[in-house]
GUSEFI-36189 format. One record per atom (N, C-alpha, C): x, y negated, z negated. Coordinates in steps of 0.05 Angstrom, whole numbers, padded with zeros to 5 digits, always signed. Layout:
XYZ;...
//
This chain:
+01716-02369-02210;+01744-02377-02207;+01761-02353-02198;+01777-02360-02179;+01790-02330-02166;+01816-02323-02188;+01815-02297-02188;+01837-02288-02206;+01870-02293-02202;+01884-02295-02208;+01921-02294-02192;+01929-02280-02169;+01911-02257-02180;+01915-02235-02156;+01905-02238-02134;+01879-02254-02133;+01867-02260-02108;+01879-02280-02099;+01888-02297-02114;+01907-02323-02104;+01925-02312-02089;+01946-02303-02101;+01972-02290-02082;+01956-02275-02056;+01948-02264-02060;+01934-02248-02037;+01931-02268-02012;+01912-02289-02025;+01895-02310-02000;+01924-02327-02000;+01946-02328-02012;+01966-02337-01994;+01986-02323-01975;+01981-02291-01991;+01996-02281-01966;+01989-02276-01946;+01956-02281-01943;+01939-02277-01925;+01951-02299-01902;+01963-02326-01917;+01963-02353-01906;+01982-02349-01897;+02004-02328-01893;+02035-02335-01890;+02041-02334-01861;+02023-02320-01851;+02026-02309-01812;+02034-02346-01807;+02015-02359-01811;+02015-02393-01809;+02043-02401-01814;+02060-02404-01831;+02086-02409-01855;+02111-02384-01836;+02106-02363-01816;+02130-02348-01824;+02154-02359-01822;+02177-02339-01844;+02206-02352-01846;+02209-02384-01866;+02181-02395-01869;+02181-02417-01881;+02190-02411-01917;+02217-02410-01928;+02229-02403-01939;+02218-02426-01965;+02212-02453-01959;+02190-02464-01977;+02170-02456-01987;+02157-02443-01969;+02127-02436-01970;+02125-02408-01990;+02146-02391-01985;+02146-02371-02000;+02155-02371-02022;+02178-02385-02028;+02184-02392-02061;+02160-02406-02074;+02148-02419-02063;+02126-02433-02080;+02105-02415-02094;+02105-02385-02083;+02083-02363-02076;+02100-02344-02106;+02130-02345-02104;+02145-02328-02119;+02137-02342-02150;+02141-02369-02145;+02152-02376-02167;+02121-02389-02182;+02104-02379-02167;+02071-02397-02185;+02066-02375-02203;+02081-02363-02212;+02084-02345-02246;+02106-02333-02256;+02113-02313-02279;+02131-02310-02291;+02152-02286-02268;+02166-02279-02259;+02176-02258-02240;+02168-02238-02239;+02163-02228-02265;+02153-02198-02276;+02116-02196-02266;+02107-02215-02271;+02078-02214-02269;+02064-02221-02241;+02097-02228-02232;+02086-02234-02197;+02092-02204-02175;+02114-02193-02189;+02126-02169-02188;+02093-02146-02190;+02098-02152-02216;+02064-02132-02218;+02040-02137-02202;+02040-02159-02198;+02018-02175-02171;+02024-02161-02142;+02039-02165-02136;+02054-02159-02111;+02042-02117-02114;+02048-02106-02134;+02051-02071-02132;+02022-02069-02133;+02003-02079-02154;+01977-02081-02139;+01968-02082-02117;+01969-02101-02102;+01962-02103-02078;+01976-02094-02051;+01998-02076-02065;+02006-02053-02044;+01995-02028-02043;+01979-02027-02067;+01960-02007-02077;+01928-02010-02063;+01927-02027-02058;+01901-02033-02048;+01894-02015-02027;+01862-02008-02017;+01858-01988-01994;+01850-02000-01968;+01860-02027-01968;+01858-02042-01945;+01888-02045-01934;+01888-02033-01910;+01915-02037-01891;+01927-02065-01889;+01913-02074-01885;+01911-02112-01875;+01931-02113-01897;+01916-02111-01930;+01928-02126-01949;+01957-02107-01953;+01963-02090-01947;+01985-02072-01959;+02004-02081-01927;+01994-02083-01908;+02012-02085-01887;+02030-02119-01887;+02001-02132-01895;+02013-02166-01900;+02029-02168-01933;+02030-02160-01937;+02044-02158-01970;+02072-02140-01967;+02075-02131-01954;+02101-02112-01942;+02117-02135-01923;+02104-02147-01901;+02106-02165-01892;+02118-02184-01907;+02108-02195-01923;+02127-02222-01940;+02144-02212-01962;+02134-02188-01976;+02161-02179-01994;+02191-02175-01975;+02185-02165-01947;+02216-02171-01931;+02212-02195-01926;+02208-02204-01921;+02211-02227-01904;+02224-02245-01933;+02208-02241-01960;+02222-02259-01984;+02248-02253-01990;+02258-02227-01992;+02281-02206-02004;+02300-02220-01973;+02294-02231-01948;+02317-02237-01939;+02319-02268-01937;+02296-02283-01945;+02306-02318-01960;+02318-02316-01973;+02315-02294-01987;+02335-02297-02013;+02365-02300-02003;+02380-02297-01988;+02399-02301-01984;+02401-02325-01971;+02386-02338-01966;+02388-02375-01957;+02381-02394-01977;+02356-02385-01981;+02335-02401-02005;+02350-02405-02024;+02355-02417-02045;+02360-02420-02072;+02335-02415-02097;+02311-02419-02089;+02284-02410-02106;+02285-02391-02095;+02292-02373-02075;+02282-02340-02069;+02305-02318-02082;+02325-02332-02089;+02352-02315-02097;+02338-02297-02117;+02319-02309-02133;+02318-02293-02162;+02293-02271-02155;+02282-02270-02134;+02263-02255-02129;+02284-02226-02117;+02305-02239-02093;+02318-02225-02082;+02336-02202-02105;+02354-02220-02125;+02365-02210-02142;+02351-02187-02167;+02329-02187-02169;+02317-02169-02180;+02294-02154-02168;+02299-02154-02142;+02282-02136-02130;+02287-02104-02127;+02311-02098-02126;+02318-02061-02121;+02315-02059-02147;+02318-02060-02177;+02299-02062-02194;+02274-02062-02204;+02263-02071-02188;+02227-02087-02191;+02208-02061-02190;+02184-02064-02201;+02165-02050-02197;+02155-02058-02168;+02165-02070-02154;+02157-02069-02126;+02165-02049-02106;+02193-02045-02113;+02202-02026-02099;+02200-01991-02108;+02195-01985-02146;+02178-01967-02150;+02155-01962-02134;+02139-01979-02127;+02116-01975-02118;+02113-01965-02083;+02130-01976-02079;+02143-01971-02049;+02148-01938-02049;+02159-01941-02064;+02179-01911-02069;+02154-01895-02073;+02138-01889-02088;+02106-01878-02093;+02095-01873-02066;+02094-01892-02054;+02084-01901-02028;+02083-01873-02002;+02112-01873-02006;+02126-01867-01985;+02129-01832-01988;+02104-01814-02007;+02094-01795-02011;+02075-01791-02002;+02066-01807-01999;+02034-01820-01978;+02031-01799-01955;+02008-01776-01951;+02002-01760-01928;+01985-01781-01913;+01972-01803-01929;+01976-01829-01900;+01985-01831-01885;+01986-01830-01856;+02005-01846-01838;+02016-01873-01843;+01999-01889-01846;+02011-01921-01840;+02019-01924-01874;+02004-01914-01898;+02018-01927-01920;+02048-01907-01923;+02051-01882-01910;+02075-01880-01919;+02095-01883-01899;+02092-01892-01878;+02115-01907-01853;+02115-01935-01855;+02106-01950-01868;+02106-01974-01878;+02117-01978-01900;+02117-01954-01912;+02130-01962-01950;+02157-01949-01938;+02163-01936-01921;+02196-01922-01918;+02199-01953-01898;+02191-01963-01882;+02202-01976-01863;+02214-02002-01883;+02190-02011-01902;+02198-02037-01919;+02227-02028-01931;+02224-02006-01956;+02240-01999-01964;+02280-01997-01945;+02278-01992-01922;+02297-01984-01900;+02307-02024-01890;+02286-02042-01886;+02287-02071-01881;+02300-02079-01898;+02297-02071-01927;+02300-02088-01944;+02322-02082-01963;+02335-02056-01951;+02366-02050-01960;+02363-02043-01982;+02337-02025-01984;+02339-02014-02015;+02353-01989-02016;+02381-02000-02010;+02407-01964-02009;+02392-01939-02039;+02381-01946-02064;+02375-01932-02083;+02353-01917-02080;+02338-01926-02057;+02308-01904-02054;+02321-01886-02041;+02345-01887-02023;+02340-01858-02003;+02341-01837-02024;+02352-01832-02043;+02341-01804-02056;+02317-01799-02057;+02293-01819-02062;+02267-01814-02062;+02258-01809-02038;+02267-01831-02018;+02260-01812-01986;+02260-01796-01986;+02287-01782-01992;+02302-01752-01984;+02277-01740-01994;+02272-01741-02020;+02251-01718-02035;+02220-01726-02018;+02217-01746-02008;+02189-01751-02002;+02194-01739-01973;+02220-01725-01950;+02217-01706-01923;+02203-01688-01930;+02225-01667-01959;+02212-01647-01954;+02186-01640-01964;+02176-01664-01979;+02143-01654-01988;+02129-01661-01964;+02136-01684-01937;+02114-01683-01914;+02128-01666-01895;+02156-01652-01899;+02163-01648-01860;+02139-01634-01856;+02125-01612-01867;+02109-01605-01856;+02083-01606-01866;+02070-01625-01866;+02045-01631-01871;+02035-01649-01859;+02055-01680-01854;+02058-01702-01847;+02075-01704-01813;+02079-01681-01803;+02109-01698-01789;+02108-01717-01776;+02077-01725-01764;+02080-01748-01748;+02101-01778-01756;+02099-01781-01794;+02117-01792-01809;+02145-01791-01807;+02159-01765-01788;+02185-01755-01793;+02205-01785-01788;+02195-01787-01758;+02214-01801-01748;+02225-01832-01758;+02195-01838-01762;+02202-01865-01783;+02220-01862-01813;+02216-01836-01835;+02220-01829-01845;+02257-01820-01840;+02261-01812-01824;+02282-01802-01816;+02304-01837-01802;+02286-01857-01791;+02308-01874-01782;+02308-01892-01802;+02301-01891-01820;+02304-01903-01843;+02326-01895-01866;+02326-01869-01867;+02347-01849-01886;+02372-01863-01862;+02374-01857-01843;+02393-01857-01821;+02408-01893-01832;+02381-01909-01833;+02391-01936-01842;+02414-01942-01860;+02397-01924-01883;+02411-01929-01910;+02431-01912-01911;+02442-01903-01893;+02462-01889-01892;+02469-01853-01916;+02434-01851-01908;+02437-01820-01917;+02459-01799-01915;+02477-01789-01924;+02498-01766-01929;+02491-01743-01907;+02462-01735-01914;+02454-01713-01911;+02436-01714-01873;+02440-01737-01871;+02411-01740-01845;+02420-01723-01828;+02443-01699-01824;+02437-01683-01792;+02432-01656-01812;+02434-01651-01838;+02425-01636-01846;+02395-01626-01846;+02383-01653-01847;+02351-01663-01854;+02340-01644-01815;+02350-01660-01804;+02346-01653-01780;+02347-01622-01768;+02366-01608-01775;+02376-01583-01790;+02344-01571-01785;+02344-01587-01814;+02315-01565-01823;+02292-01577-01817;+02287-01591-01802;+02271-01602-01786;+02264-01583-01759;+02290-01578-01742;+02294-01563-01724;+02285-01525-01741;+02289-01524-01762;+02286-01493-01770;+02252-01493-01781;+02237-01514-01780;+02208-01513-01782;+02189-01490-01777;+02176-01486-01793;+02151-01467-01781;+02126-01477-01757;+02129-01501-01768;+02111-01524-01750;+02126-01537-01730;+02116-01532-01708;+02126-01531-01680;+02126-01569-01686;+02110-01583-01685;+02101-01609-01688;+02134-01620-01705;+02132-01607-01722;+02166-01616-01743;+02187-01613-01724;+02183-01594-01705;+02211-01591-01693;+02207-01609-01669;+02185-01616-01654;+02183-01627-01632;+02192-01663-01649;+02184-01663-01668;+02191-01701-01676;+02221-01705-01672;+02236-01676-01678;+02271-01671-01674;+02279-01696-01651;+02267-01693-01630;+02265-01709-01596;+02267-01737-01606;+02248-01752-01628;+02235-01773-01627;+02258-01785-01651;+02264-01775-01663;+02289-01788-01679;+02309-01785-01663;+02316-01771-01648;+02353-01769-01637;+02351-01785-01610;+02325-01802-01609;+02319-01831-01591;+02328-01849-01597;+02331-01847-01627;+02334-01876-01639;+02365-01883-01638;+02375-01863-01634;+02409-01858-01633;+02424-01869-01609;+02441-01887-01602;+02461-01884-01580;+02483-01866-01587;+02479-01846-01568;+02514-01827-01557;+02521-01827-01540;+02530-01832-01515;+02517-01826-01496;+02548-01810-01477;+02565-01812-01489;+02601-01817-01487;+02600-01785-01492;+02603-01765-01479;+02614-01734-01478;+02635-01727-01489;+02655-01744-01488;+02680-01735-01500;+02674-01729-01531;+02697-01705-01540;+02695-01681-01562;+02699-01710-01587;+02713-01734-01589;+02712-01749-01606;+02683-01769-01616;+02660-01763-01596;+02642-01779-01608;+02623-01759-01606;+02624-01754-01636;+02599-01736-01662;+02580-01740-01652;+02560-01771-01655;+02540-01770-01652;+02534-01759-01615;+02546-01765-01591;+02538-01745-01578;+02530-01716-01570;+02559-01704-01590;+02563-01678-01593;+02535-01668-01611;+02531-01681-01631;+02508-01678-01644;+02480-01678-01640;+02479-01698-01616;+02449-01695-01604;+02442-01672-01587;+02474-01674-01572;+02476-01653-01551;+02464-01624-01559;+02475-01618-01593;+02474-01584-01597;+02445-01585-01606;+02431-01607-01619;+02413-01607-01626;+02382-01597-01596;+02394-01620-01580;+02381-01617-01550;+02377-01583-01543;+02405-01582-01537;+02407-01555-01531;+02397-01534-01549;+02385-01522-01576;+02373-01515-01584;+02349-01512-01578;+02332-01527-01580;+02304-01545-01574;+02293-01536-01541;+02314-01536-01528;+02315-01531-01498;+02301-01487-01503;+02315-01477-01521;+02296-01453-01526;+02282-01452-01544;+02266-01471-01555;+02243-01463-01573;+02216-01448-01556;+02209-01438-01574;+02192-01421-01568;+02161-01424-01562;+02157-01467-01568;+02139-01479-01562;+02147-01486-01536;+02125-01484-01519;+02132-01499-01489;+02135-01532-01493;+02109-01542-01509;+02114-01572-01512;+02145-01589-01520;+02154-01573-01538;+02181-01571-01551;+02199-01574-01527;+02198-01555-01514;+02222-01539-01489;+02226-01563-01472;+02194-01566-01462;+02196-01585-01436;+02209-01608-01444;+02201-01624-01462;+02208-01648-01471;+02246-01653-01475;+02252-01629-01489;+02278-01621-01494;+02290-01624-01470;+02285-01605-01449;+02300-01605-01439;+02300-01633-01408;+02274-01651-01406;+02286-01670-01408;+02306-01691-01416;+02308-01693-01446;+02330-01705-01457;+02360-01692-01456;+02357-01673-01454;+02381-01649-01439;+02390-01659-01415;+02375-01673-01397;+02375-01674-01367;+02394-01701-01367;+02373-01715-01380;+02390-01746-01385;+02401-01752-01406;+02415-01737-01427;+02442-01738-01437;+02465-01734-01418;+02456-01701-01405;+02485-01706-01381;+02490-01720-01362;+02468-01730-01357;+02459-01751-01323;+02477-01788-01340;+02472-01791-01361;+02478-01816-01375;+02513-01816-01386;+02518-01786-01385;+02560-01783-01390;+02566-01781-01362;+02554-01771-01341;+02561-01762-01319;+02558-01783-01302;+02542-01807-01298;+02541-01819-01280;+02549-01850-01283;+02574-01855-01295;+02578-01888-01301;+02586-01901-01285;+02606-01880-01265;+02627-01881-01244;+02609-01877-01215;+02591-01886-01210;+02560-01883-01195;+02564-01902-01186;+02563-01913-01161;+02546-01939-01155;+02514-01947-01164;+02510-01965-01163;+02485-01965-01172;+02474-01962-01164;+02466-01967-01144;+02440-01962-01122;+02441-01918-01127;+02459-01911-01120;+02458-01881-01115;+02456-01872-01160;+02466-01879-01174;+02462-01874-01207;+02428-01884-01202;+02414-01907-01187;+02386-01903-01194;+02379-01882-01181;+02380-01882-01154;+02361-01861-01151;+02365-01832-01162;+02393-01825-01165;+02387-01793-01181;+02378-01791-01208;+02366-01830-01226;+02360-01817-01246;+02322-01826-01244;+02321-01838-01224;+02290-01824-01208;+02284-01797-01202;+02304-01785-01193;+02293-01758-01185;+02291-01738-01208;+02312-01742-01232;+02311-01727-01250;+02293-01736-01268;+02275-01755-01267;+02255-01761-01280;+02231-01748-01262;+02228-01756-01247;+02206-01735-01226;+02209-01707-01226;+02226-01701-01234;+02238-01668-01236;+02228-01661-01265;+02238-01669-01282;+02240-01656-01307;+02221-01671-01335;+02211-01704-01334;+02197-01715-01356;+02167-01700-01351;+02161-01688-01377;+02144-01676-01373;+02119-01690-01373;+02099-01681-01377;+02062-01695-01371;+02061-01701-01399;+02075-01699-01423;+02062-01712-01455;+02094-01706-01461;+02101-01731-01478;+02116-01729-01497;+02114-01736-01529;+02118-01733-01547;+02115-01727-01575;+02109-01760-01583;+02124-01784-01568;+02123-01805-01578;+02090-01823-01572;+02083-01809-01546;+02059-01808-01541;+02034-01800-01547;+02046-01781-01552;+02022-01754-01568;+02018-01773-01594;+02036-01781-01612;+02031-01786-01641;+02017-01808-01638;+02021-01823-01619;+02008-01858-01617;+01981-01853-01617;+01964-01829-01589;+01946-01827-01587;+01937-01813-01612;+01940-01797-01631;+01932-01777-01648;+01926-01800-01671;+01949-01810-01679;+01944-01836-01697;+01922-01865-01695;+01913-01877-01664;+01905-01884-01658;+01870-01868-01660;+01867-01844-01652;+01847-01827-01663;+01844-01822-01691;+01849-01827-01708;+01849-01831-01729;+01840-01855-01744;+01856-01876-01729;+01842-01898-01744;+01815-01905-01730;+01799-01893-01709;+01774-01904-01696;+01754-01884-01716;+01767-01859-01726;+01748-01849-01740;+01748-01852-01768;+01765-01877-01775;+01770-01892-01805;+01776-01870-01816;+01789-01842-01810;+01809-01820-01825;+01830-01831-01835;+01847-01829-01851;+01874-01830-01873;+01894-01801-01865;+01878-01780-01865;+01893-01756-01867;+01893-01732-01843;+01903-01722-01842;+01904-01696-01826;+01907-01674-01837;+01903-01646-01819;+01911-01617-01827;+01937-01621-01803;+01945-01605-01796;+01966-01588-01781;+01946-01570-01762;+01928-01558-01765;+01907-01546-01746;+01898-01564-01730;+01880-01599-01747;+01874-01612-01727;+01899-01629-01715;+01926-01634-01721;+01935-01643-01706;+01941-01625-01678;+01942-01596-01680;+01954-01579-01664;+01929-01574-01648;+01906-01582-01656;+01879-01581-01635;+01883-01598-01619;+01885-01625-01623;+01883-01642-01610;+01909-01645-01592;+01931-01641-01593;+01955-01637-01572;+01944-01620-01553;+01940-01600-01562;+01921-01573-01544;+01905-01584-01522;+01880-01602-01534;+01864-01618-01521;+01878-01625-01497;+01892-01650-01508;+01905-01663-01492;+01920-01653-01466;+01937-01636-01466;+01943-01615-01445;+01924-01599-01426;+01914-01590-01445;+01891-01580-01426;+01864-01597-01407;+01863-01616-01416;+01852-01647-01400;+01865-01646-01378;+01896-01648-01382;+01910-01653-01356;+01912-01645-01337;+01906-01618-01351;+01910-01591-01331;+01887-01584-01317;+01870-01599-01328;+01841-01586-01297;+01840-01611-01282;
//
């Protein structure tokens, strides 16, 4: 006879079938006491199968936002930034894993849990440099919850010893619209000084990349008043000019993607910095 746990499981297994079905999921919430479904649920985010931790993240958002329609999902919703679910999240999201700890910041960031970002905050500086491929997820999630501190974070992101920490700098200030030059909008001014830094690092990978985004920050304030036809083609040419042969959002896909074919979890900082190496140098003969 299958245990509770395996029950919930083989239904959340069932839910891809059900999504948004705000029936289907209360029935899942409420087939035990809150607390013991709660503890159900942190188990099997514990589990060392992706599938089950990815599909179980999957319906804890997806339940935490019925809750605001549902009337059987309210009480899951209402005691969830509480719950040992979102402890467990929070645990999670320490993870030198890739996927379990960009998955436990991303849930956490979906699901409006404003009380973890202090645990975020503390879970940057134990990966910026161990982890950074994590930054950026890590970083637009703080950004979500409306972190205090996020250009500070960035700050010291940018002051890294690990070239890799400072190059993810690029891959978060993507996620940003500024695009407006004038001295009243921060977040331009902000990407801008950041860009411009980055534009002299002392990594080439860093530089080049930089100072693409350098190119088309000014090309994107500078050209609104363009016709179109002539705004495309000069931002063809400054793409043929200046995007370099690898950028960081690339690099991580492939590096990560190498990883899961050799069923690895973890990295050094040596083998990530081998394998960028690689990669460049492929190109180059």
């Amino acid at each position: 006879m299958p245990t509770k746990i395996e029950v919930v499981r083989a239904s959340i297994f069932k839910y891809l079938a059900y999504l948004n079905d705000g029936d289907y999921m209360a029935a899942i919430a409420n087939s035990m006491p809150l607390s013991e479904f709660y503890n159900t649920l942190s188990i099997l985010l514990q589990s060392e199968d992706n599938e089950t931790v990815g599909l179980t993240t999957l319906f804890v958002t997806d339940l935490v936002m019925a809750g605001f329609e549902h009337p059987d999902c309210a009480e899951f919703r209402e005691q969830y930034p509480s719950s040992l679910v979102v402890k467990t999240l929070e645990e999670m999201v320490f993870s030198t894993d890739h996927y379990i700890c960009t998955t436990a910041a991303y849930t956490l960031g979906k699901t409006g849990s404003y009380s973890s970002a202090s645990t975020i905050n503390r879970a940057f500086f134990r990966l910026r440099d161990v982890a950074p491929l994590a930054l950026p997820r890590i970083m637009g999630e703080m950004g979500w919850l409306g972190a205090e501190n996020f250009w500070e974070l960035l700050d010291s992101m940018m002051s890294s010893p690990v070239y890799v920490t400072r190059w993810a700098v690029l891959d978060v200030l993507r996620e940003f619209i500024g695009n407006d030059a004038r001295e009243e909008d921060q977040l331009y001014q902000r990407k801008l000084r950041c860009v411009e830094q980055l534009r002299q690092d002392l990594n080439s990978y860093v530089c080049l990349e930089a100072e693409y985004e350098y190119q088309l920050l000014i090309f994107r304030c500078e050209s609104h008043e363009l016709p179109k036809a002539e705004r495309r083609k000069k931002r063809k040419d400054l793409i043929r000019k200046y995007k370099p042969v690898h950028c960081f959002a690339e690099i991580s896909v492939k590096f990560i993607n190498d990883l899961h074919n050799q069923t690895l979890k973890k990295y050094s900082i040596s083998e990530l910095e081998l394998f960028i190496d690689k990669i460049f140098e492929s190109k180059a003969l």
